[in-house]
MARLOMAR-516894 format. One record per residue (C-alpha): x, y, z; residue in one letter. Coordinates in steps of 0.02 Angstrom, whole numbers, padded with zeros to 5 digits, always signed. Layout:
// MARLOMAR-516894
XYZa ...
END
This chain:
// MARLOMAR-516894
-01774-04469+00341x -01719-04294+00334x -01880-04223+00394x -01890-04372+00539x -01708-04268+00604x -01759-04103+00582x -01873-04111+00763x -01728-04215+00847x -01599-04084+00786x -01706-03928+00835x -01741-04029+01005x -01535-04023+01018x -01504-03855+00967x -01652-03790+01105x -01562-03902+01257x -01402-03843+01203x -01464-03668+01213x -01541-03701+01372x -01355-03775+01432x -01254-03622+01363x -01376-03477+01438x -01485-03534+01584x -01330-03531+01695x -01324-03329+01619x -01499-03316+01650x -01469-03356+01831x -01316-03246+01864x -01420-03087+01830x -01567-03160+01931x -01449-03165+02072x -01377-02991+02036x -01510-02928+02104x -01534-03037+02259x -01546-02941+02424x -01469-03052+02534x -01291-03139+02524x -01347-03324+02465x -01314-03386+02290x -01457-03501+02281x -01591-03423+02399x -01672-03288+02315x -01730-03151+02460x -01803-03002+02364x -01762-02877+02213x -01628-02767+02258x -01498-02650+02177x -01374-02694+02336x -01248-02769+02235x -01244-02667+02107x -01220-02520+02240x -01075-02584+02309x -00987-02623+02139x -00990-02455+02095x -00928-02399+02267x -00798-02537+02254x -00643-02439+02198x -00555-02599+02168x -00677-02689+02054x -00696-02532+01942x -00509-02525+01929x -00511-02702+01885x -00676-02646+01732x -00553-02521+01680x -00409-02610+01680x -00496-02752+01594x -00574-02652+01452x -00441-02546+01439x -00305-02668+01402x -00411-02764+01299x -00476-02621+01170x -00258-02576+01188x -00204-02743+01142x -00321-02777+01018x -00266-02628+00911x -00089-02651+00917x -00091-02831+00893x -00210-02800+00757x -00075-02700+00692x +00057-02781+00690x -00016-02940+00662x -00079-02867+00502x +00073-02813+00438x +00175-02978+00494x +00045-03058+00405x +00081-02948+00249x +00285-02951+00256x +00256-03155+00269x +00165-03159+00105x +00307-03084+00033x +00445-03193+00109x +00529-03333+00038x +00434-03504+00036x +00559-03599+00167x +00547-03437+00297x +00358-03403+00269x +00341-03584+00344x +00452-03580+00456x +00379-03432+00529x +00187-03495+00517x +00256-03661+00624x +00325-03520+00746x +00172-03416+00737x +00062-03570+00817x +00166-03629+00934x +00105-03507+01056x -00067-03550+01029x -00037-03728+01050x +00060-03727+01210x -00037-03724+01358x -00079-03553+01433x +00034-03607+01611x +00196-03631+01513x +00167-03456+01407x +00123-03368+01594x +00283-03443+01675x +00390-03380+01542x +00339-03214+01530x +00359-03200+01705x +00505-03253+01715x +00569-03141+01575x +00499-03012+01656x +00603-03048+01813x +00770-03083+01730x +00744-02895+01650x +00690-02842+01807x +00556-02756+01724x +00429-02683+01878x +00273-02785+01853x +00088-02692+01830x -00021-02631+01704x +00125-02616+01566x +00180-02800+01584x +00011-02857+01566x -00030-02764+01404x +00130-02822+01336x +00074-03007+01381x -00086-02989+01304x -00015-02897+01164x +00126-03042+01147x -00025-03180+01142x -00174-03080+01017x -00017-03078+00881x -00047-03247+00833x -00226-03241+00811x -00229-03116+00706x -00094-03188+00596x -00187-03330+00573x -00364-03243+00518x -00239-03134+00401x -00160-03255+00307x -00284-03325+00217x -00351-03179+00142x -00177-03144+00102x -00173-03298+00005x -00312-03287-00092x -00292-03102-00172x -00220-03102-00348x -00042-03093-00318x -00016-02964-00459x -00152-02848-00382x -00022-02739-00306x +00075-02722-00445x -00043-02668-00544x -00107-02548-00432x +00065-02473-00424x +00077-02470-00612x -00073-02374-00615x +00008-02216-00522x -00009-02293-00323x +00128-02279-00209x +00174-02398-00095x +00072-02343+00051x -00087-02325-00062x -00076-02472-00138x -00072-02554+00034x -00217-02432+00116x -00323-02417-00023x -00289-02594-00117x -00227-02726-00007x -00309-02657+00158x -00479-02682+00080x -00469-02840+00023x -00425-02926+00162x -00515-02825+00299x -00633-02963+00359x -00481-03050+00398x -00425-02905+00485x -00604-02868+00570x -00590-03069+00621x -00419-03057+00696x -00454-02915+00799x -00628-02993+00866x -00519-03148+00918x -00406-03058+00998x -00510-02949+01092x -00596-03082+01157x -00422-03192+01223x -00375-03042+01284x -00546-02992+01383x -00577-03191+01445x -00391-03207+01502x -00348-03253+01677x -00191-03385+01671x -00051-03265+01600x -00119-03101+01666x -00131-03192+01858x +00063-03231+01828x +00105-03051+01745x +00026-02952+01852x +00093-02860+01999x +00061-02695+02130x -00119-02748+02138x -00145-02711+01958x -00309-02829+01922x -00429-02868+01773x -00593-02943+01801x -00526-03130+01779x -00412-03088+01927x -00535-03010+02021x -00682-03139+02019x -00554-03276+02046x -00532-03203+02208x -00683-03140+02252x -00741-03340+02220x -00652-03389+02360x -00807-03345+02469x -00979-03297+02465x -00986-03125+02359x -01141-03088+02253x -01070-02943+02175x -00979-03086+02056x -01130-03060+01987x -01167-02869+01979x -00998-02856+01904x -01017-03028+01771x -01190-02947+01735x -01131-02773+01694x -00987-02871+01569x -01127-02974+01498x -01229-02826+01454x -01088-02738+01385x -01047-02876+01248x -01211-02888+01209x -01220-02704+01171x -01083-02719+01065x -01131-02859+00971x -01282-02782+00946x -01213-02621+00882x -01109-02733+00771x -01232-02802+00699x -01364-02693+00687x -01288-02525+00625x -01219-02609+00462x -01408-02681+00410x -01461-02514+00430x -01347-02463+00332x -01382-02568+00211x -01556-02546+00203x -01532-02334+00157x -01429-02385+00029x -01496-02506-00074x -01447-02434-00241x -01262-02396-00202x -01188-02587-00140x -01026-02523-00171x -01046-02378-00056x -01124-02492+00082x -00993-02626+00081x -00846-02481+00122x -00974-02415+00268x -01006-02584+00327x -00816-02616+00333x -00769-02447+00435x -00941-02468+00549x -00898-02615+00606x -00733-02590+00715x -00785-02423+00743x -00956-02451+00822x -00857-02575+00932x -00712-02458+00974x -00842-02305+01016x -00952-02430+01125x -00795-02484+01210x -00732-02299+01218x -00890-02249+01305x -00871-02376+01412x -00693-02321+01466x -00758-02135+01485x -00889-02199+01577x -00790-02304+01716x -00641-02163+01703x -00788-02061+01790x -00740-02169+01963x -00568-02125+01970x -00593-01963+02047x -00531-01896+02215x -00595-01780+02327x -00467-01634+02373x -00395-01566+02542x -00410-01734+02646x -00251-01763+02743x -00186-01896+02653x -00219-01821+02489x -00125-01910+02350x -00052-02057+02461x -00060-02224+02402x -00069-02374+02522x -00024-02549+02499x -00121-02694+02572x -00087-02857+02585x -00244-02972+02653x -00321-03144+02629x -00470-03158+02476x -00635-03096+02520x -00581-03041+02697x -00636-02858+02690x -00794-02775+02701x -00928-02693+02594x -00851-02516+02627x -00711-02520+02729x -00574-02479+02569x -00710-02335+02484x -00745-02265+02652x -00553-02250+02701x -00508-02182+02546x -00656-02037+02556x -00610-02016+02733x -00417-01995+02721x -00393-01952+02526x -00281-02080+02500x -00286-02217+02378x -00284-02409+02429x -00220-02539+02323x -00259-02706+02378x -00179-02881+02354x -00236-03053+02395x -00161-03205+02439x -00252-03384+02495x -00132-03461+02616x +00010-03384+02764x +00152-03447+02664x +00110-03381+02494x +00101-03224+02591x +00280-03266+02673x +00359-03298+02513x +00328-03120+02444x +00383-03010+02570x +00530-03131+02636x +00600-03083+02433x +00572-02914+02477x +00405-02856+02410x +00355-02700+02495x +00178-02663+02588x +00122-02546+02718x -00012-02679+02790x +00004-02852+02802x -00135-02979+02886x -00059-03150+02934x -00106-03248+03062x -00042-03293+03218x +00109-03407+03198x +00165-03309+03055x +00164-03163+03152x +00283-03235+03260x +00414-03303+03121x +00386-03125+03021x +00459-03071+03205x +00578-03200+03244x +00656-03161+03059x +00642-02975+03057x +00533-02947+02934x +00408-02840+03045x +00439-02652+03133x +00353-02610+03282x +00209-02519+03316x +00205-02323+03344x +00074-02340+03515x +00067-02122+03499x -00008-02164+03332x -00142-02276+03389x -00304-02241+03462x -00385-02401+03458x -00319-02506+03583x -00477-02454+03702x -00598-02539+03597x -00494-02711+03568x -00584-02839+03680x -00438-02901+03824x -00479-03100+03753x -00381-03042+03603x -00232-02949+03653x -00080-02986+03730x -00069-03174+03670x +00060-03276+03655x +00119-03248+03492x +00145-03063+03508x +00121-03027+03705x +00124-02850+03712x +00055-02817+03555x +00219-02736+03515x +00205-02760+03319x +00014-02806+03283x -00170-02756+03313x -00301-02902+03290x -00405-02907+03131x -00515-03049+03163x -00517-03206+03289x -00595-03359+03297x -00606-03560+03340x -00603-03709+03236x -00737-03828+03257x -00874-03941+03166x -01033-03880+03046x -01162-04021+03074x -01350-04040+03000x -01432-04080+03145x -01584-04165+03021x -01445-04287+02987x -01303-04294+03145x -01339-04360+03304x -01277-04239+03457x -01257-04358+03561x -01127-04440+03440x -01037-04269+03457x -01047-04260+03634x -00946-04424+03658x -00842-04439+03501x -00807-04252+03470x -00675-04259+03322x -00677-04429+03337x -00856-04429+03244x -00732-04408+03088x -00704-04597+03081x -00908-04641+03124x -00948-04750+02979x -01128-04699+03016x -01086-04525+02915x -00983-04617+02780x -00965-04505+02609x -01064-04383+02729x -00903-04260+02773x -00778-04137+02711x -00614-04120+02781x -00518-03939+02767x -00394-03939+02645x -00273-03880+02779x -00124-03960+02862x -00115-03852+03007x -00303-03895+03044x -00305-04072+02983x -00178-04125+03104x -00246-04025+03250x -00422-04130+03243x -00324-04274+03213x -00205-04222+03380x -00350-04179+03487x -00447-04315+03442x -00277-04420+03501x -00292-04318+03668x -00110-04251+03613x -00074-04041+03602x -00093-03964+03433x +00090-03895+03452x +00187-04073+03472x +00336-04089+03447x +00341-04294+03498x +00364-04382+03329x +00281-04541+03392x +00128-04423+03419x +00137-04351+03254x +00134-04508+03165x -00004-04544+03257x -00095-04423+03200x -00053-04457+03025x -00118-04619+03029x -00293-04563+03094x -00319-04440+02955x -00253-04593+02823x -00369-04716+02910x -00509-04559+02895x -00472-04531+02717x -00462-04722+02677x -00639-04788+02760x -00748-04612+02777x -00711-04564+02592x -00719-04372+02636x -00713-04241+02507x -00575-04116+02538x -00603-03926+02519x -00561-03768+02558x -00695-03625+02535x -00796-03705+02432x -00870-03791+02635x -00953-03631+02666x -01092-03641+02494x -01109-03802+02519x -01143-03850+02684x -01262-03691+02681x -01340-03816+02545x -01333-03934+02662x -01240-04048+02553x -01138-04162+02666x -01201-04182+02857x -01037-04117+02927x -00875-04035+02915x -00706-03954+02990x -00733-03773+02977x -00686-03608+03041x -00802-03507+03165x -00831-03372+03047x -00892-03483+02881x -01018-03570+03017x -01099-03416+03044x -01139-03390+02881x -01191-03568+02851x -01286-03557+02992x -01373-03395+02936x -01411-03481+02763x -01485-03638+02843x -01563-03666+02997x -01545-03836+03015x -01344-03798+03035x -01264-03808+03206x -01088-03782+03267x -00984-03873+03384x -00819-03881+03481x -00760-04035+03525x -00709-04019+03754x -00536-04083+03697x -00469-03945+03642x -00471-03834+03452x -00372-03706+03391x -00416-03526+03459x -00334-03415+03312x -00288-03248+03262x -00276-03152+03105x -00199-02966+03150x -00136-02818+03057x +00064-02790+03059x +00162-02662+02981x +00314-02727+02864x +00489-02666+02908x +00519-02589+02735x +00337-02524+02722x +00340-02366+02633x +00195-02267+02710x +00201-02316+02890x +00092-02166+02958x -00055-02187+02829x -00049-02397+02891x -00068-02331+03069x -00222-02223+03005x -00295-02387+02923x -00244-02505+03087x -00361-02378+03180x -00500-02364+03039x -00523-02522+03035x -00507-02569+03221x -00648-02413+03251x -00835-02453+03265x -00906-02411+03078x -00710-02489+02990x -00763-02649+03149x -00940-02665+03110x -00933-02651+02924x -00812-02777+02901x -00885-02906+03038x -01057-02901+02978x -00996-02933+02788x -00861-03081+02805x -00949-03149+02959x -00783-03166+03072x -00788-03086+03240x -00739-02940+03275x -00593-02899+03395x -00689-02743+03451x -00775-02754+03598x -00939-02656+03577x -00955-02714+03381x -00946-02903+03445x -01089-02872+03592x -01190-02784+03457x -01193-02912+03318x -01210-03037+03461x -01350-02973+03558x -01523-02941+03532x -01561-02889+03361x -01392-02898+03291x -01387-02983+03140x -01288-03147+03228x -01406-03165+03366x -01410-03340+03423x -01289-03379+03303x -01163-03497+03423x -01026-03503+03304x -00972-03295+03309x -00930-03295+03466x -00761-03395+03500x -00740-03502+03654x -00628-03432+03781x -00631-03521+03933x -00572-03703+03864x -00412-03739+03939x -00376-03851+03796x -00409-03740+03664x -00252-03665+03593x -00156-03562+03490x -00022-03612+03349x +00157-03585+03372x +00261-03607+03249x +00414-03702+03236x +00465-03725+03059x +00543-03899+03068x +00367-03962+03132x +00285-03876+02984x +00407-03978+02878x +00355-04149+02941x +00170-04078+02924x +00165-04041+02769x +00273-04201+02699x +00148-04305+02793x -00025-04219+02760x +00032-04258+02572x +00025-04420+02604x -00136-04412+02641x -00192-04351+02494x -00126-04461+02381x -00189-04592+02521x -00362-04503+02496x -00333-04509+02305x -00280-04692+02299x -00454-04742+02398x -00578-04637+02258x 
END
């Protein structure tokens, strides 16, 4: 019977091996991808790699990682150990007492443990950044460590270190030389643990974090959001690094062991001090090694400066933060956020940034409320380039307080293998409730969009205010929801209708392009009744602390190489004027791609305005939808 298993279990262990490292195996493929796509493989190339190492934000976020790791691993290693030690010694009642207290903080889910530092953090009003987040991962290794301890503790003779001291020790020998030793592979355990909770972390360190201090959880969390293949380059490069380590680990004490044979007493001590330290030099190097990037050129005009931006995930491009900082000296920190009112929230409570990039109704309540400062038009020198279909709109007519970023239109991503035009042509958002593309469509996880293809498809304006219209409107998105069962994204649209997954979707102009890059087959379309024609434009915050060095960025990134760069990356178009006609036209790289260039002569099309009682009813309703949406799966 036993040797009947043995093929089955071997069978097991190979597709479980398969399972754990074929999704590894195809990260690093794709780190070397040239193009864009995550599933199209276009050619060998060291692209990504290239523009991780440029990326002054992602090797912040290697150094910050590794740095706060290798930090909080010694400390907590620390003072685990000697917790560990004092509890041995403690009465019965407290030593148990305290062990119940010791895992409670491994048993409590990660969310509670990040909300509660944060909000310690706030009550003490303690600034947070790079210090709060070591003390977080510092606060959560502790544990671990006391836990691998402990039982080593337990089984040493318990009259060990009195003997020791009888024999002539003192206190701190008999602990270095005596108890140390004894328990070190508890010790050696511990710290591995905690090095790697404190490496893999992402919950408490998202909620900890602050002044665009990142680690690499943080960072690929947001570069996720869209299409980025240097999620790869930069997984790749932490892949390799483990492995080095693990090999080094590994390896140096059987060599070890093999020159010295004859002397096992001599080979155990060296195996015991190679094995942290191998790690700590690797990791050491490594820290030298990505130190190396946090130079600065000297005697640029902004030398020393640091500015503070505040723009949606993935919405920058390839070189537009390592080229400003080389051109102006000047250091950029930037934040993310994923929606307008998370954005809101932050600097309503007063968080300070020199750039902001809302969109257009939040524009105008960050004016309406105060929260903006006009522009300085003596420091700008890009207004020239701006196409005229872009400026002076409605929600800022004079562009008084902001300079557009990137534009676009709302519309429909359709397979044409599987989507009838014709059915367009007549039904426009309407097609939505065609039981002919049942389970075949995604709806954007958006209220603001959701109800303005569920208003235009009504024939009503996207910026109602007539109740009876708005419940309306409600009601075609439940009966949508209830008889098309749609899947409801966000970003994830963009991968997967370039997959060609579903045969349509609500999208915005910008992620068509790219899904229409990615697969031919993919067409775009704007329904005659109307869309939304939006905005997304840089403003400078009334308490913004380096207004002049914002201005400099408004105009970098408004000028043809800031315009191009960042167009021909994220795929948006570009408000300026000769950057748009040259990604456009003849050998640009969106040539004949429909969806880049936003409609502008649709007298239904329109912008949002925003009127914050509206958004109220919104909002209430489009959650109704989703638990309608939920209660159909």
């Amino acid at each position: 019977m036993k040797t009947g298993k043995r093929p089955l279990g071997k069978l097991l262990m190979v597709l479980l091996f398969i399972f754990f490292y074929l999704p590894i195996v195809y990260m690093i493929l794709f780190s070397f991808n040239d193009g864009k796509s995550l599933t199209v493989f276009s050619g060998f190339s060291l692209r990504w790699y290239q523009h991780m190492l440029d990326s002054h934000d992602m090797m912040d976020a290697l150094y910050t990682t590794f740095s706060i790791a290798v930090l909080a691993t010694l400390i907590s290693t620390v003072a685990g150990t000697i917790s560990a030690i004092g509890l041995s010694s403690s009465r019965k009642i407290i030593r148990r007492i305290m062990e119940q207290v010791n895992n409670f903080p491994m048993m409590n889910p990660e969310i509670v443990t990040a909300i509660g530092l944060m909000l310690l953090f706030i009550t003490f009003q303690v600034q947070k950044g790079y210090a709060t987040m070591l003390l977080a991962h510092i606060a959560f290794c502790i544990p671990y460590v006391i836990l691998s301890v402990m039982p080593k503790i337990r089984s040493l003779d318990p009259n060990l270190a009195d003997a020791a001291m009888d024999l002539g020790a003192t206190p701190w020998q008999t602990l270095t030389r005596v108890i140390v030793p004894q328990i070190m592979p508890g010790i050696v355990s511990g710290g591995l643990i905690a090095f790697t909770m404190s490496i893999d972390d992402f919950v408490i360190s998202y909620f900890v974090t602050g002044r665009g201090v990142k680690n690499l959880s943080i960072m690929v969390y947001t570069m996720s959001k869209r299409v980025n293949p240097s999620i790869n380059a930069i997984s790749t490069v932490v892949v390799v690094i483990i492995a080095l380590v693990l090999t080094l680990v590994n390896l140096i004490p059987a060599l070890a062991a093999r020159r010295a044979k004859k002397a096992v007493r001599n080979v155990r001590r060296r195996r015991r001090v190679l094995v942290p330290a191998s790690a700590a030099v690797c990791l050491t190097g490594l820290l030298l090694l990505v130190s190396l990037f946090h130079g600065r050129s000297s005697s640029l005009p902004y030398e020393g400066q640091t500015l503070r931006v505040y723009n949606w995930g993935e919405y920058t491009g390839e070189n537009i933060i390592s080229n400003f900082e080389a051109y102006t000296g000047a250091t950029v920190i930037m934040e993310t956020f994923e929606s307008n009112e998370q954005m809101y929230i932050k600097v309503a409570n007063g968080e300070s940034y020199d750039i902001l990039v809302p969109s257009d109704y939040m524009i105008q309540r960050l004016i309406s409320e105060g929260l903006l400062q006009k522009l300085d038009p003596s420091l700008l020198t890009c207004m020239e380039d701006l196409s005229e279909d872009v400026l002076n709109l409605s929600y800022d007519p004079d562009n008084e307080y902001s300079i557009p970023y990137f534009w676009g239109n709302v519309g429909i991503v359709y397979d044409t293998t599987v989507v009838d035009p014709e059915d367009l042509e007549e039904q426009g958002f309407n097609i939505f409730l065609n039981e002919k593309y049942k389970g075949e469509i995604y709806l954007y996880d958006s209220e603001r969009d959701s109800f303005m293809m569920a208003l235009k498809a009504l024939g009503y304006s996207m910026n109602t205010d007539n109740e009876e219209e708005l419940q309306e409107a409600y009601e075609w998105l439940v009966t949508c929801v209830e008889t098309m069962d749609p899947e409801i994204v966000t970003d994830e649209i963009i991968d997967n209708m370039a997959q060609g997954r579903k045969a349509l979707g609500l999208i915005y102009s910008g992620d068509a392009a790219y899904v229409m890059l990615e697969n031919e087959n993919m067409e775009f379309y704007m329904p005659e009744t109307g869309t939304n024609l939006w905005s997304d434009a840089m403003v400078i915050p009334a308490n913004a602390a380096n207004v002049e060095l914002a201005h400099e960025f408004i105009n970098y990134v408004s000028s043809y190489e800031g315009a191009y760069d960042n167009s021909s990356y994220v795929g948006y178009t570009s408000p300026n004027r000769d950057v748009m006609n040259d990604l456009s036209g003849t050998g640009g790289d969106y040539e004949g791609i429909s969806a880049y260039l936003p409609r502008t002569d649709n007298e239904n099309d329109e912008i949002f305005v925003f009127d914050d009682e509206i958004r109220k009813v919104i909002s209430n309703l489009w959650s109704k939808v989703k638990i309608a949406a939920s209660n159909a799966g």
